[in-house]
N, CA, C, O and CB atoms as a CASP TS submission, in Angstrom:
PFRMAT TS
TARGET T0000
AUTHOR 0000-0000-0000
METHOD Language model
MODEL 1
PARENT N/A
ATOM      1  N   UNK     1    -244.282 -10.885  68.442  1.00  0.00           N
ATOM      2  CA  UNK     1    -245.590 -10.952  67.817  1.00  0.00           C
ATOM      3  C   UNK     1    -246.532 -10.012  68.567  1.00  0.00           C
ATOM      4  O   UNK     1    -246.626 -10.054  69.793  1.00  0.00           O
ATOM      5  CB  UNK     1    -246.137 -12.414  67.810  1.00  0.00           C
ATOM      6  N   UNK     2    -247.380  -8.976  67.641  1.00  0.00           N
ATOM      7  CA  UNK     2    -248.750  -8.574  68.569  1.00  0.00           C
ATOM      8  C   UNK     2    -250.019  -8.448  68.533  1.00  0.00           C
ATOM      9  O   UNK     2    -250.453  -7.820  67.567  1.00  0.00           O
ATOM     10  CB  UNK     2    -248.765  -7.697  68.919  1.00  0.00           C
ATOM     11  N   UNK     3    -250.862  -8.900  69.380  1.00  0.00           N
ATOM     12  CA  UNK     3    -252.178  -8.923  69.199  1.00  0.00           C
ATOM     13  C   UNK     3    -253.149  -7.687  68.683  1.00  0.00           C
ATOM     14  O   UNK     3    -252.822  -6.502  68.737  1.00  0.00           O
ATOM     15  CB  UNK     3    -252.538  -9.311  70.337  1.00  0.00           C
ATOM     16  N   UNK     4    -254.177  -8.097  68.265  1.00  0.00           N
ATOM     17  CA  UNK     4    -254.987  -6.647  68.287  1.00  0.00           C
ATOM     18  C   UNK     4    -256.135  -6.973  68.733  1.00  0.00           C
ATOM     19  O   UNK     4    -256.617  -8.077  68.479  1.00  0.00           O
ATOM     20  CB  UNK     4    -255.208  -5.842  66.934  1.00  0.00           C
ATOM     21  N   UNK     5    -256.730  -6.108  69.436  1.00  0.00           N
ATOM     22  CA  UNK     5    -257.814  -6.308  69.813  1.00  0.00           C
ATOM     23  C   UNK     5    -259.055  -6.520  68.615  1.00  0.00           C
ATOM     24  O   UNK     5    -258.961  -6.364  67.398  1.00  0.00           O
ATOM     25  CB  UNK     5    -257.944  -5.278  70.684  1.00  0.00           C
ATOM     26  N   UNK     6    -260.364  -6.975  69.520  1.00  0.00           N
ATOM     27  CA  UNK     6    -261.137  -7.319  68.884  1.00  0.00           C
ATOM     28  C   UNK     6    -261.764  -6.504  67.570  1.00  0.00           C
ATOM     29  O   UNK     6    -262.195  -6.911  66.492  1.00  0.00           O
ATOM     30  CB  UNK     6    -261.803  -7.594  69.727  1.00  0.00           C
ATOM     31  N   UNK     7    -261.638  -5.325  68.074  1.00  0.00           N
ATOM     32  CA  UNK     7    -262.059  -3.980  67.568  1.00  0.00           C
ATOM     33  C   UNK     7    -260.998  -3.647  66.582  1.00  0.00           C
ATOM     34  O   UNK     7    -261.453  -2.984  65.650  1.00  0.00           O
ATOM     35  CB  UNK     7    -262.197  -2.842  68.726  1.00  0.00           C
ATOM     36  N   UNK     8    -259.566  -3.931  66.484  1.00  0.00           N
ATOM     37  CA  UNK     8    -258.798  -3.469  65.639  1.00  0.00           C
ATOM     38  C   UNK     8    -259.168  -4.243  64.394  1.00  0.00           C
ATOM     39  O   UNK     8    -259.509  -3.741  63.323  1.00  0.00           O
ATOM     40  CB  UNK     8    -257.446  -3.527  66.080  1.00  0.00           C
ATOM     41  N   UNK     9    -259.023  -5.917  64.755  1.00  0.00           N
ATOM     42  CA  UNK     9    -258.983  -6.508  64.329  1.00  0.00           C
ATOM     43  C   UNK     9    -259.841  -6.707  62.968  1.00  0.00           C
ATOM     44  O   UNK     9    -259.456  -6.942  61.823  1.00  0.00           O
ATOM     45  CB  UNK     9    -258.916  -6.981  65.124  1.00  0.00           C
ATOM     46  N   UNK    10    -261.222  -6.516  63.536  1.00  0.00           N
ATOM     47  CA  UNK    10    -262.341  -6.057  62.346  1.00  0.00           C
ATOM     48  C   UNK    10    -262.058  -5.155  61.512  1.00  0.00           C
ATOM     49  O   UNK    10    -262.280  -5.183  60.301  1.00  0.00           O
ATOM     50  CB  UNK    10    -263.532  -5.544  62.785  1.00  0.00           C
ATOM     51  N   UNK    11    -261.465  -4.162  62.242  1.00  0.00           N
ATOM     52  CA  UNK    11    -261.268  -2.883  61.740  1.00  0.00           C
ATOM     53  C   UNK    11    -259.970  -3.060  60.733  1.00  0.00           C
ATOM     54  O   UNK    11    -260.135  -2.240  59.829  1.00  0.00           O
ATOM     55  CB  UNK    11    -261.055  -1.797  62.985  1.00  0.00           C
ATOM     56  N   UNK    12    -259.185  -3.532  60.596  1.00  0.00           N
ATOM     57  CA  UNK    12    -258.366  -4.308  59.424  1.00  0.00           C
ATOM     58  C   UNK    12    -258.924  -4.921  58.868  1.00  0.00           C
ATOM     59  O   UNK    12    -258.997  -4.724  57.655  1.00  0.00           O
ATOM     60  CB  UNK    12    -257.433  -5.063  59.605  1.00  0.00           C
ATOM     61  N   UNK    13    -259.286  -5.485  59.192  1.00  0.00           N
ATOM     62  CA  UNK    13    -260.302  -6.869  58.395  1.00  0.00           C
ATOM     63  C   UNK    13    -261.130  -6.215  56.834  1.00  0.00           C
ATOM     64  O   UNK    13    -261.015  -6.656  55.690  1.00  0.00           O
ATOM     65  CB  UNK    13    -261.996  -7.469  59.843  1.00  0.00           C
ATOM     66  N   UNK    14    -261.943  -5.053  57.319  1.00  0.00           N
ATOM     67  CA  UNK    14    -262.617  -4.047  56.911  1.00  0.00           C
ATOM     68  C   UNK    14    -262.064  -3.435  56.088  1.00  0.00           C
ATOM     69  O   UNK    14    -262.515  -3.342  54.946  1.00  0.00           O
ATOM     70  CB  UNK    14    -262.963  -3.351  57.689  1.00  0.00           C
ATOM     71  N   UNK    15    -260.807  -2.798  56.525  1.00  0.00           N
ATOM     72  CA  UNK    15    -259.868  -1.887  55.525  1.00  0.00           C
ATOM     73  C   UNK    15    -259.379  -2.928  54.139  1.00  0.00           C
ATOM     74  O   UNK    15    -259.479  -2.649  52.944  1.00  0.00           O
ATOM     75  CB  UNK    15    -258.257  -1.281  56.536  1.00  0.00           C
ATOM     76  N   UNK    16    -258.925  -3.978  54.659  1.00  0.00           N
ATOM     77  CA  UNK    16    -258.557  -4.705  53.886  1.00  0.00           C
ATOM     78  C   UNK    16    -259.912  -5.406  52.724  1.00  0.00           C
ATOM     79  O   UNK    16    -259.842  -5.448  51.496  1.00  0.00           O
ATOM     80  CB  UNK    16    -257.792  -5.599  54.800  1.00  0.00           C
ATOM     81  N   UNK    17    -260.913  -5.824  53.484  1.00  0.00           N
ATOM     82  CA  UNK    17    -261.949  -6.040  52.272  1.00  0.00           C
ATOM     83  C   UNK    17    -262.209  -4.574  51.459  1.00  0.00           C
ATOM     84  O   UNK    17    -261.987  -4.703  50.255  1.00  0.00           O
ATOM     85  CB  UNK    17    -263.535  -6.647  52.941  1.00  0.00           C
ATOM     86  N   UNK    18    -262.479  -3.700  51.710  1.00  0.00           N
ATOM     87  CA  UNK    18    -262.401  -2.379  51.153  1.00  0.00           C
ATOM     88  C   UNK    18    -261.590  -2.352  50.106  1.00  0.00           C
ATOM     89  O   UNK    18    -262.074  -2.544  48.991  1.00  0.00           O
ATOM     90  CB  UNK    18    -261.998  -1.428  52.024  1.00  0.00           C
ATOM     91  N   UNK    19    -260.048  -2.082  50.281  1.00  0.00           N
ATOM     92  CA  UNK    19    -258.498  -2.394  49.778  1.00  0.00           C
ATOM     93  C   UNK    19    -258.995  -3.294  48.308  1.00  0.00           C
ATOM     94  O   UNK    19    -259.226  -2.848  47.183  1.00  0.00           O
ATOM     95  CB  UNK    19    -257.352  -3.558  51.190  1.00  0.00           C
ATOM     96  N   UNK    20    -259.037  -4.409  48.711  1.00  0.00           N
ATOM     97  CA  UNK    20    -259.736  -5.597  47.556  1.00  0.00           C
ATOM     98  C   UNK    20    -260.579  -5.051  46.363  1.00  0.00           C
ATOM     99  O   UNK    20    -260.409  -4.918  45.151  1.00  0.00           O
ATOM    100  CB  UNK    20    -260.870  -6.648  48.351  1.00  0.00           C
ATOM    101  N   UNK    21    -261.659  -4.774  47.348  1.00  0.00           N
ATOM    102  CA  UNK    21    -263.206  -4.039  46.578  1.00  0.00           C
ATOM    103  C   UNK    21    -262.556  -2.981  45.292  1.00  0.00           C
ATOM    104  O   UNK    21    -262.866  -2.966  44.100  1.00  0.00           O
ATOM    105  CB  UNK    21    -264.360  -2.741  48.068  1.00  0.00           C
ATOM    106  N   UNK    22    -261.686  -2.246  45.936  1.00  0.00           N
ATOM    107  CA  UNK    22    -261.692  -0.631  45.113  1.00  0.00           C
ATOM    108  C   UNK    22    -260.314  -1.111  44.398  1.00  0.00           C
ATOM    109  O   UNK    22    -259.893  -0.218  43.662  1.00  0.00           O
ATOM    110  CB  UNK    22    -261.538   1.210  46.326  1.00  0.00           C
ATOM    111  N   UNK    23    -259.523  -2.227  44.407  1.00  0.00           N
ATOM    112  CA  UNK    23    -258.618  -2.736  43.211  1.00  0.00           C
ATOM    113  C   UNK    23    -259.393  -3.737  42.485  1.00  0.00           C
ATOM    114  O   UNK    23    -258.845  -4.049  41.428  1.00  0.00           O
ATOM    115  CB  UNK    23    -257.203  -3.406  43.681  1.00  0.00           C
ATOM    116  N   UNK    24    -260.369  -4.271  42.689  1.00  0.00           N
ATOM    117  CA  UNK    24    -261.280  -4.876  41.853  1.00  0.00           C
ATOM    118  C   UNK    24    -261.486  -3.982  40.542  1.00  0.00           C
ATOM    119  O   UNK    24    -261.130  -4.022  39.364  1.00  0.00           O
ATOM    120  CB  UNK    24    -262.584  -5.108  42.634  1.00  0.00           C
ATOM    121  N   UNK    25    -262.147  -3.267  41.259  1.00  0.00           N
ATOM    122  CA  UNK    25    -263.125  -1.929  40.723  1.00  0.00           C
ATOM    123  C   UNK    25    -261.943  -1.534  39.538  1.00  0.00           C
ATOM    124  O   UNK    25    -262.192  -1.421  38.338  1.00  0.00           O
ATOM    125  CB  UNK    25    -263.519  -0.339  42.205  1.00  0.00           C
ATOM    126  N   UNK    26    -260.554  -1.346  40.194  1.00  0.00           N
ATOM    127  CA  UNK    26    -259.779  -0.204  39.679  1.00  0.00           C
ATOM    128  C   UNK    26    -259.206  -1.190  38.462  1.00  0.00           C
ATOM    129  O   UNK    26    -258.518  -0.680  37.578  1.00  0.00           O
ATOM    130  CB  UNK    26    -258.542   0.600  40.872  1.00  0.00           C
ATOM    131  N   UNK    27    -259.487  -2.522  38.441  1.00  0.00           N
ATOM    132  CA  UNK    27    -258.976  -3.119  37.494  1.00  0.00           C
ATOM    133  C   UNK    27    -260.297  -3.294  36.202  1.00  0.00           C
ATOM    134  O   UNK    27    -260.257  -3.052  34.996  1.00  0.00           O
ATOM    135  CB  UNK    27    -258.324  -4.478  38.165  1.00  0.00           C
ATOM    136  N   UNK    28    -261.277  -3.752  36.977  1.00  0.00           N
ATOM    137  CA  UNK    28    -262.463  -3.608  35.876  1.00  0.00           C
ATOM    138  C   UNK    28    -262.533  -2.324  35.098  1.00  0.00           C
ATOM    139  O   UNK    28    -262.930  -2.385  33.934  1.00  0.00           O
ATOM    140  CB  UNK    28    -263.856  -3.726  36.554  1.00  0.00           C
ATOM    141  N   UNK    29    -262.105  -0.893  35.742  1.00  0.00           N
ATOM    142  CA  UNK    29    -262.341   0.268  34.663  1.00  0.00           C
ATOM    143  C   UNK    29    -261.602   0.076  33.871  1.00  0.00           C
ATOM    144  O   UNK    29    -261.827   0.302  32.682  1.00  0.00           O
ATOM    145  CB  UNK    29    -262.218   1.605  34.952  1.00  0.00           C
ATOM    146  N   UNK    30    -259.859  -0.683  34.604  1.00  0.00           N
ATOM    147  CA  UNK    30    -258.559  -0.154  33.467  1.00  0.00           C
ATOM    148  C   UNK    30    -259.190  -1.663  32.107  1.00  0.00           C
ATOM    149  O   UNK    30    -258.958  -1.645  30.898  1.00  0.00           O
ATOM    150  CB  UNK    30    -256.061  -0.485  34.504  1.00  0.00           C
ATOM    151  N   UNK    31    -259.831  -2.563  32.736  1.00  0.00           N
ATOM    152  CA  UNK    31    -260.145  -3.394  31.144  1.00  0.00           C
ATOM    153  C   UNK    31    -261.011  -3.099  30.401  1.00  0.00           C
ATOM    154  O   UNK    31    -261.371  -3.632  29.352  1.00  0.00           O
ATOM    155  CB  UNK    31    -260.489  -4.691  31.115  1.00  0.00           C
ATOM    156  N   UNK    32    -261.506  -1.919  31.117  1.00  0.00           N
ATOM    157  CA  UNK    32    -262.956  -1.527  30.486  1.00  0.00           C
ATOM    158  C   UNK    32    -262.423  -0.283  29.360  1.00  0.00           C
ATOM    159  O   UNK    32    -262.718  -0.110  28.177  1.00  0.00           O
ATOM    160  CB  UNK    32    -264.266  -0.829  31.909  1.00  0.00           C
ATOM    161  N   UNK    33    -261.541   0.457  30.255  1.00  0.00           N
ATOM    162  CA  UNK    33    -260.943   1.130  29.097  1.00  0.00           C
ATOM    163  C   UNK    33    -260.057   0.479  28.838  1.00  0.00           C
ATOM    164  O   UNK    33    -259.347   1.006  29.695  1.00  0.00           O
ATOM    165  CB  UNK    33    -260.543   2.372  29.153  1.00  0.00           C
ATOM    166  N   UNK    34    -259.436  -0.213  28.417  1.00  0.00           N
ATOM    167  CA  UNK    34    -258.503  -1.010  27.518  1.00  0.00           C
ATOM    168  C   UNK    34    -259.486  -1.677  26.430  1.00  0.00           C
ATOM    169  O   UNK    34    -258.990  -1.524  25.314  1.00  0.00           O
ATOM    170  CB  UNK    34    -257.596  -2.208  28.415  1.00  0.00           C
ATOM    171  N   UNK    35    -260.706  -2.360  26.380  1.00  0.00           N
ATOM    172  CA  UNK    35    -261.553  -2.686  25.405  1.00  0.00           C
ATOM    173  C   UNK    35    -261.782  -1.417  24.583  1.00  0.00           C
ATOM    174  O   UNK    35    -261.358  -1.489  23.430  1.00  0.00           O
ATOM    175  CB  UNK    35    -262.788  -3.283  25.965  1.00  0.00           C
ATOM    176  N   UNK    36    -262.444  -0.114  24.989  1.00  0.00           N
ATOM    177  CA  UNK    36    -262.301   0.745  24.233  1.00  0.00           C
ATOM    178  C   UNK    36    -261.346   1.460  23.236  1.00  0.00           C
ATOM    179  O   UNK    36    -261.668   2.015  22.186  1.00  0.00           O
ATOM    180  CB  UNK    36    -262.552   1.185  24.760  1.00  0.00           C
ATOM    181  N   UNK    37    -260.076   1.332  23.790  1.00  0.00           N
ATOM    182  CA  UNK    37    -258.555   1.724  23.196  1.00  0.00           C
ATOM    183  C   UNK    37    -258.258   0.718  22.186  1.00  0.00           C
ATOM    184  O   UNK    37    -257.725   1.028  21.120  1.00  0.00           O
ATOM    185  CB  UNK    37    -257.273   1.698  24.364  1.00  0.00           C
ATOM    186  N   UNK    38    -258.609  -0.567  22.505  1.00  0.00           N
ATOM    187  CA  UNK    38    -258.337  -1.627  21.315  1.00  0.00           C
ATOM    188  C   UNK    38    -259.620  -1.417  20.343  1.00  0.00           C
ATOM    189  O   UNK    38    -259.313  -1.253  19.162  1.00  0.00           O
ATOM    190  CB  UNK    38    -258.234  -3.386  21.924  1.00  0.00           C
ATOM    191  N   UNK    39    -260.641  -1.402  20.563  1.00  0.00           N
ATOM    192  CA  UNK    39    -261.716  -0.704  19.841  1.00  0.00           C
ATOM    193  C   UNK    39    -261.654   0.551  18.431  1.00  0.00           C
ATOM    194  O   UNK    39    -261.910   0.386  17.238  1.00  0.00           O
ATOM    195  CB  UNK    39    -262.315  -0.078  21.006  1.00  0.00           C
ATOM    196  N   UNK    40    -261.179   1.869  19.229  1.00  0.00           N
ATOM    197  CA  UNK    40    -260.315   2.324  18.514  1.00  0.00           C
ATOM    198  C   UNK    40    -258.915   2.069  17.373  1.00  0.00           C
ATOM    199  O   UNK    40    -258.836   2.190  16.150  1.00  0.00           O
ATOM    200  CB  UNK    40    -260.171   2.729  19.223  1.00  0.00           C
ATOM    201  N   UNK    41    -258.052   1.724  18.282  1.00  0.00           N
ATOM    202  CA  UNK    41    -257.409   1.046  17.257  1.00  0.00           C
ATOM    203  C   UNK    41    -257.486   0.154  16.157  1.00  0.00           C
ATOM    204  O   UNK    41    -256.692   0.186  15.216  1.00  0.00           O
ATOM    205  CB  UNK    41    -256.904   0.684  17.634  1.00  0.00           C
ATOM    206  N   UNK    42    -258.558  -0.748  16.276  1.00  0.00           N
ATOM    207  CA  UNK    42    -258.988  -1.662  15.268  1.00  0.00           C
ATOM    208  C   UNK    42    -259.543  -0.521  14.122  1.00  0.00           C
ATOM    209  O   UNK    42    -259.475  -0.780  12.921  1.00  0.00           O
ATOM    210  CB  UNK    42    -260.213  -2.837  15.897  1.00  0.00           C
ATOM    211  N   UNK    43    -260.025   0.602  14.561  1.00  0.00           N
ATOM    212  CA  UNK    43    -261.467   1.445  13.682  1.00  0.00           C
ATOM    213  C   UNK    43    -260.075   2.041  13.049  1.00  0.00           C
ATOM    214  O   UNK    43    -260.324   2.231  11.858  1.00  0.00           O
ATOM    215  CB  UNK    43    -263.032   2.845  14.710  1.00  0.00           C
ATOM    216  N   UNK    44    -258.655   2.438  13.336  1.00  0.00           N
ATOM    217  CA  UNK    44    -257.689   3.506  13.046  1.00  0.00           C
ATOM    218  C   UNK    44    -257.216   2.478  11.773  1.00  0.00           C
ATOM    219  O   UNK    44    -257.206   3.026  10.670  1.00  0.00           O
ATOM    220  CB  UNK    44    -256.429   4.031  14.444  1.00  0.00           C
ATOM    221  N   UNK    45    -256.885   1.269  11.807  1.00  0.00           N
ATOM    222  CA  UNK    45    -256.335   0.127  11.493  1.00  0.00           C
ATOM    223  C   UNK    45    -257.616  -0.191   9.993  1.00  0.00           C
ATOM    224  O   UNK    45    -257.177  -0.300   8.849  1.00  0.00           O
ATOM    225  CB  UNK    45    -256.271  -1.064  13.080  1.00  0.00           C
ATOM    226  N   UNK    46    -258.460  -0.250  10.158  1.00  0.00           N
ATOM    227  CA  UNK    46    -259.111  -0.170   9.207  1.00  0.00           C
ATOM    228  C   UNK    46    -259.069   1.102   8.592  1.00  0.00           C
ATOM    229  O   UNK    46    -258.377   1.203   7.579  1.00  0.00           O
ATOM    230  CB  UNK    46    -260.180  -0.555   9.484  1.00  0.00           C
ATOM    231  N   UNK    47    -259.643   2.035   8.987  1.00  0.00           N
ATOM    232  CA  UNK    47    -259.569   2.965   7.739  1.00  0.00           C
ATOM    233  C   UNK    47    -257.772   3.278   7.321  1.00  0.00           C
ATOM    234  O   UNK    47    -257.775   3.980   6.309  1.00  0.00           O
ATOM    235  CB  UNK    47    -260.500   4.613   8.217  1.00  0.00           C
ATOM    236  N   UNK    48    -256.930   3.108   7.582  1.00  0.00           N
ATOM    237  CA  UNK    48    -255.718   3.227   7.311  1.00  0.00           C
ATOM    238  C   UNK    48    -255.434   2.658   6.081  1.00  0.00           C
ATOM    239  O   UNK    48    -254.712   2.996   5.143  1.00  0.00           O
ATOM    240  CB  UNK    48    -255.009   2.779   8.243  1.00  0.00           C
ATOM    241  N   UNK    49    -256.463   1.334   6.385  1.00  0.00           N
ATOM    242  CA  UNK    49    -256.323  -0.286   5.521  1.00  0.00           C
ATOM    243  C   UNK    49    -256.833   0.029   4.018  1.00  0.00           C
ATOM    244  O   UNK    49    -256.529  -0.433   2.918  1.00  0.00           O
ATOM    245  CB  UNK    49    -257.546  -1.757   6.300  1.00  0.00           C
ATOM    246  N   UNK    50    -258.053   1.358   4.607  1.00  0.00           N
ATOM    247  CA  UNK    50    -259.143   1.704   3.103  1.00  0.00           C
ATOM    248  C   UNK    50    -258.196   2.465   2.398  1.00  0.00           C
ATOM    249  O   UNK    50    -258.072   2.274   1.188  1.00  0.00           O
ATOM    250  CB  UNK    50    -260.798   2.768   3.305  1.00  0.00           C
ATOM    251  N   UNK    51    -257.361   3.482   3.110  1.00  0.00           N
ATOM    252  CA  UNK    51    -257.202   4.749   2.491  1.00  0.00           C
ATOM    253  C   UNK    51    -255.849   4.098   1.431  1.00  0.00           C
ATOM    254  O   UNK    51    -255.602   4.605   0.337  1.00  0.00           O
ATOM    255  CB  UNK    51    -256.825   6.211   3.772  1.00  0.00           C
ATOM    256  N   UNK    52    -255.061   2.889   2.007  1.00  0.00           N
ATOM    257  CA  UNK    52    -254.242   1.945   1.224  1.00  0.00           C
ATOM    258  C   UNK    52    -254.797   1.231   0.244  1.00  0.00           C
ATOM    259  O   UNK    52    -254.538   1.277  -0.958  1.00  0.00           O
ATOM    260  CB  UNK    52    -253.690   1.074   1.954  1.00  0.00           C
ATOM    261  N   UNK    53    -255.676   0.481   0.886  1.00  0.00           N
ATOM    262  CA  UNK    53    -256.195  -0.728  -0.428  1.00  0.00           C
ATOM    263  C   UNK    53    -256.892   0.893  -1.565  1.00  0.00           C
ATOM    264  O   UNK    53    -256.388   0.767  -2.681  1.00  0.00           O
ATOM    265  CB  UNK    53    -258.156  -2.481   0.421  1.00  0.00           C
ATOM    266  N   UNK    54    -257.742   2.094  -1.516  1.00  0.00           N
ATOM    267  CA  UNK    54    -257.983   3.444  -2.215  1.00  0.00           C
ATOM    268  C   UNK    54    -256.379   3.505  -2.942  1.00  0.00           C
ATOM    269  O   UNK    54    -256.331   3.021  -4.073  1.00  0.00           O
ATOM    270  CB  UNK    54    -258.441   4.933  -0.947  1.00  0.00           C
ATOM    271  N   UNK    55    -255.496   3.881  -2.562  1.00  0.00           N
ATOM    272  CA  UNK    55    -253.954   4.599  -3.134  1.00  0.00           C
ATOM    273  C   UNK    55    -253.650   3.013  -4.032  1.00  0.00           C
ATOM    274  O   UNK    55    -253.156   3.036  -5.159  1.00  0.00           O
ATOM    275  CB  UNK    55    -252.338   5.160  -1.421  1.00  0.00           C
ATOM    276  N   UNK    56    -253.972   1.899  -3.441  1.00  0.00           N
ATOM    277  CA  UNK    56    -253.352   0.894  -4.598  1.00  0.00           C
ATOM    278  C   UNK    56    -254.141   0.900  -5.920  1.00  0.00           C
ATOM    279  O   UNK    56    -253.852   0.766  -7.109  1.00  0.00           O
ATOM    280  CB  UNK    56    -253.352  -0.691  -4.080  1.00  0.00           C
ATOM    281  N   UNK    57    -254.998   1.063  -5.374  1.00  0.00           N
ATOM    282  CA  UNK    57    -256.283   1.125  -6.541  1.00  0.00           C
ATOM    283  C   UNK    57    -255.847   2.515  -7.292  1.00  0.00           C
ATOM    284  O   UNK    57    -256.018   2.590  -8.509  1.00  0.00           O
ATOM    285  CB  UNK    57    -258.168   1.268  -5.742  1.00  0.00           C
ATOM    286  N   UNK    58    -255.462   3.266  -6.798  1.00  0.00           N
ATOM    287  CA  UNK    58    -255.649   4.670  -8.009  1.00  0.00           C
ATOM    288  C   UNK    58    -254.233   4.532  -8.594  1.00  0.00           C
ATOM    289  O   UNK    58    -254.078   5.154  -9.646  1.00  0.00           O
ATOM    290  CB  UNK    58    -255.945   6.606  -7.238  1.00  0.00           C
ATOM    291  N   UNK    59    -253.404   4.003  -8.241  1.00  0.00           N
ATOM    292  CA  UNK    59    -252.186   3.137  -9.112  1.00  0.00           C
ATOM    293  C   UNK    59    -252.233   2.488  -9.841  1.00  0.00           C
ATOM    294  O   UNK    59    -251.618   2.921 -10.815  1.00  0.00           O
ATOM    295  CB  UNK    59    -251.508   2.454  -8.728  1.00  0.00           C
ATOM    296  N   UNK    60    -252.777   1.281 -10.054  1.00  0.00           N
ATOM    297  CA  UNK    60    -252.911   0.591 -10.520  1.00  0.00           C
ATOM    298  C   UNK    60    -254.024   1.379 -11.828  1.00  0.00           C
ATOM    299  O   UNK    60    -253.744   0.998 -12.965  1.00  0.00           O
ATOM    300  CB  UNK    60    -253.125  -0.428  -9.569  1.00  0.00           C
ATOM    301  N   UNK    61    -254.866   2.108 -11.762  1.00  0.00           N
ATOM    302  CA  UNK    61    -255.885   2.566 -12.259  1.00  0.00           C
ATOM    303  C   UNK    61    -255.219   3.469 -13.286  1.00  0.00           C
ATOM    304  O   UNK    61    -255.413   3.290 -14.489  1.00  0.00           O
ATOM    305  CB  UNK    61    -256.811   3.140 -11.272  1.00  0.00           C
ATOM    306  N   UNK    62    -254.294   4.612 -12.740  1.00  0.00           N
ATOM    307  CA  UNK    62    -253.327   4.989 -13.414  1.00  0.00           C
ATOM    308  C   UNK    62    -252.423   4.316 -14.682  1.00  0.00           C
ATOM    309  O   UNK    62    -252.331   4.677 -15.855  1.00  0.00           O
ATOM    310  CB  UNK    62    -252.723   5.207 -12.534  1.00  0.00           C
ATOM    311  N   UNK    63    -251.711   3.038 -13.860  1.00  0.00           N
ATOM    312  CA  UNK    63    -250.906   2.326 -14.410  1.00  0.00           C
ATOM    313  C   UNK    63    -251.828   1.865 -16.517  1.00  0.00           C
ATOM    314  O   UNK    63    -251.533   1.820 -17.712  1.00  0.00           O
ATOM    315  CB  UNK    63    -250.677   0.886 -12.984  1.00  0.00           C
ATOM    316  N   UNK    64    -252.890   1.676 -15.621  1.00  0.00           N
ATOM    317  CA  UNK    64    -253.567   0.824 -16.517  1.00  0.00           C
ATOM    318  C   UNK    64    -254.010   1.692 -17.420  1.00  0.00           C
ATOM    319  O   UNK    64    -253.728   1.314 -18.557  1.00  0.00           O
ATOM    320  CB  UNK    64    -254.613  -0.004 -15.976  1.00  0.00           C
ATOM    321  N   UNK    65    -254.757   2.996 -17.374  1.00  0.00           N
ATOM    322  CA  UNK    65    -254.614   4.024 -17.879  1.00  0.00           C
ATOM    323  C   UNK    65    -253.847   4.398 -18.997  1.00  0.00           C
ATOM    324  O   UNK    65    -254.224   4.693 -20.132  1.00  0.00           O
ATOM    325  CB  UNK    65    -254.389   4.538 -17.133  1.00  0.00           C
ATOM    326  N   UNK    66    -252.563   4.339 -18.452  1.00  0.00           N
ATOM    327  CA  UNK    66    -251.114   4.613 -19.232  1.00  0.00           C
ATOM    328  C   UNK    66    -251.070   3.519 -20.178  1.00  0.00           C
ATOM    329  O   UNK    66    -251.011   3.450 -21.406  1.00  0.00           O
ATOM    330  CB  UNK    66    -249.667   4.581 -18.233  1.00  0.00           C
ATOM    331  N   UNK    67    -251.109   2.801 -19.360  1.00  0.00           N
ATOM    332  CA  UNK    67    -250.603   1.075 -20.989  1.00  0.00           C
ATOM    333  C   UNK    67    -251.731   1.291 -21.925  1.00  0.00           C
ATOM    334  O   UNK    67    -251.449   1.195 -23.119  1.00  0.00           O
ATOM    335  CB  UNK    67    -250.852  -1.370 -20.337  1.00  0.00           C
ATOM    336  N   UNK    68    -253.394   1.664 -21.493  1.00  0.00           N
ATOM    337  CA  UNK    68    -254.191   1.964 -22.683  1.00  0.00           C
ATOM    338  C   UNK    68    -253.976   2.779 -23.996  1.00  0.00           C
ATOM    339  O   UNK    68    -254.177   2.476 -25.172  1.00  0.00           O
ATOM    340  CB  UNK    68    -255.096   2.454 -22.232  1.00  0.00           C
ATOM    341  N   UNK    69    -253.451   4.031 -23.345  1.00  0.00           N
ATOM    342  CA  UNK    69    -253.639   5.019 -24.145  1.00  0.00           C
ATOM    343  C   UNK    69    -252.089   4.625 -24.578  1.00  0.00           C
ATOM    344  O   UNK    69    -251.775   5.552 -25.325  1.00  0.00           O
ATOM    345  CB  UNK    69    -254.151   6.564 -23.516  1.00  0.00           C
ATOM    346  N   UNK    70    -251.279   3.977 -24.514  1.00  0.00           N
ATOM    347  CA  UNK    70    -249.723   3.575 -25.203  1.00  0.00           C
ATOM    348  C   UNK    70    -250.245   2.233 -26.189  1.00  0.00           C
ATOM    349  O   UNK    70    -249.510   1.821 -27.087  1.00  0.00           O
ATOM    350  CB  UNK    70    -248.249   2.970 -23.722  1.00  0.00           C
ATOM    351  N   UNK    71    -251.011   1.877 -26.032  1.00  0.00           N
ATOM    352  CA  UNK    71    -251.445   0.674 -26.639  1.00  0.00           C
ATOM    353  C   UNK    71    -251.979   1.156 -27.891  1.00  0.00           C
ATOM    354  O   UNK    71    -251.840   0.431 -28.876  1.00  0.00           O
ATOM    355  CB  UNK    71    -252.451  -0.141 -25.810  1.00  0.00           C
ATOM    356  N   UNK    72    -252.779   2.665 -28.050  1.00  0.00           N
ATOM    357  CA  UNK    72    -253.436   2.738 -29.198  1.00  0.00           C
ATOM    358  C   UNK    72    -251.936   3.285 -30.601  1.00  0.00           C
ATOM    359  O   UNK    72    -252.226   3.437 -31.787  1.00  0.00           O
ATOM    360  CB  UNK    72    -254.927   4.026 -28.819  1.00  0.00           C
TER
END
């Protein structure tokens, strides 16, 4: 086993609260950008959703189209 002096001792002590501090930190940015990235994705996810629920609609619009003008 070995001791450290008084002076080391802090002086770890120190490094190590530091150590803590700046993986704190380093985790709050990575959720901070991770809220943004899911952010995005939700906005990609919707308009994806429009430009689908748009293409069903001009199908269907089509479709309906067609049976009219076969109907007369």
């Amino acid at each position: 086993m070995w001791l450290l002096s008084q002076e080391e001792s802090l002086s770890l002590r120190v490094s190590l609260s530091l150590y803590k501090c700046s993986l704190v930190v380093s985790m709050k940015q990575f959720f901070h950008a991770w809220k943004e990235v899911e952010a995005s994705l939700k906005m990609i996810a919707f308009f994806c959703f429009q430009i689908f629920q748009a293409a069903i609609a001009k199908i269907f619009m089509k479709n309906w189209c067609v049976q009219s003008l076969l109907a007369f």
